[in-house]
DRENPAMI-692255 format. One record per residue (C-alpha): residue number from 0; chain; z, x, y. Coordinates in steps of 0.25 Angstrom, whole numbers, plus 2048, in hexadecimal, padded with zeros to 3 digits. Layout:
N
- i  ch  Z  X  Y
- NUM  A  Z  X  Y .
...
This chain:
69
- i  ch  Z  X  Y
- 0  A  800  800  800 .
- 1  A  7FC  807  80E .
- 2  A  7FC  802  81C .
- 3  A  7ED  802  823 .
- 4  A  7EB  806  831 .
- 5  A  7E7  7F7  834 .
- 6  A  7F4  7F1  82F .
- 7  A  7EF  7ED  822 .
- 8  A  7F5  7F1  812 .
- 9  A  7EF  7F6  809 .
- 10  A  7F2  7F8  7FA .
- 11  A  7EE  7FA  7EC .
- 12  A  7F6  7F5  7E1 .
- 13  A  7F4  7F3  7D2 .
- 14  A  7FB  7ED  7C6 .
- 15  A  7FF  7E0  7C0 .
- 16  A  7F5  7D5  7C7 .
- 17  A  802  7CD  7C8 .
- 18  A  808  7D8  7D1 .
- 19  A  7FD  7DA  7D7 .
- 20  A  7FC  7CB  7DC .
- 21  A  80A  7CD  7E1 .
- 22  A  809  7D8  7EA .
- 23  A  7FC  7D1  7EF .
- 24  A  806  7C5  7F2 .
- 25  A  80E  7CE  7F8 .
- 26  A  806  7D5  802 .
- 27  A  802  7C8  807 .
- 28  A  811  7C5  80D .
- 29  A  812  7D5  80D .
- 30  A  820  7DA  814 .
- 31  A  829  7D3  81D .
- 32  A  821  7D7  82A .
- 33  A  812  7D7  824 .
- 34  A  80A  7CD  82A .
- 35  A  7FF  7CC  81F .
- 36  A  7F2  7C5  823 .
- 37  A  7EA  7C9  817 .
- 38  A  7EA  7CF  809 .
- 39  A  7DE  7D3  801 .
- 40  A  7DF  7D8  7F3 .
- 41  A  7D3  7DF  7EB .
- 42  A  7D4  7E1  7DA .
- 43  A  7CF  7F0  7D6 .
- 44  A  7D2  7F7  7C8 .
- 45  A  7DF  7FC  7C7 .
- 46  A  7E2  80B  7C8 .
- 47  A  7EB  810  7BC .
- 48  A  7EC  81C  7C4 .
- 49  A  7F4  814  7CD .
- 50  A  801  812  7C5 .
- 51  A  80D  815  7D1 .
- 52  A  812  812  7DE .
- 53  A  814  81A  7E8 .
- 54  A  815  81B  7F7 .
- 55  A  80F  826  800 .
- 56  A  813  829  80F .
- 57  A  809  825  819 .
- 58  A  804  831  81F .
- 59  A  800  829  82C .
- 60  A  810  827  82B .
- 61  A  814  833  827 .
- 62  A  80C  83D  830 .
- 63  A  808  843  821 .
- 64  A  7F8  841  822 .
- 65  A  7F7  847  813 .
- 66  A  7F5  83A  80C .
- 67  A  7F9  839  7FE .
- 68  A  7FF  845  7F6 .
């Protein structure tokens, strides 16, 4: 999940279609001070190099413009 310079969120999730469905339920009430207005969702084959979660520091945040390590 990622912040877009336009105030949009964007993310890629796999799994269960029924967990799937929920976190597109979800995103359209988001967190307490989201206003969604819109929510688009697109099926692609899963990746099974994809198998953990993990969160990375925005370098636009940070001041660290290395991107991923």
């Amino acid at each position: 999940m990622r912040n877009l310079v336009d105030g949009r969120v964007e993310f890629l999730c796999q799994g269960p279609p029924e967990a799937v469905d929920r976190l597109i339920d979800w995103a359209w009430a988001g967190p307490t001070a989201a206003q969604v207005t819109n929510v688009e969702s697109e099926v692609v084959a899963g990746d099974p190099n994809l198998a953990d979660f993990l969160i990375q520091p925005n370098p636009a945040k940070t001041g660290d413009d290395k991107g991923p390590r």
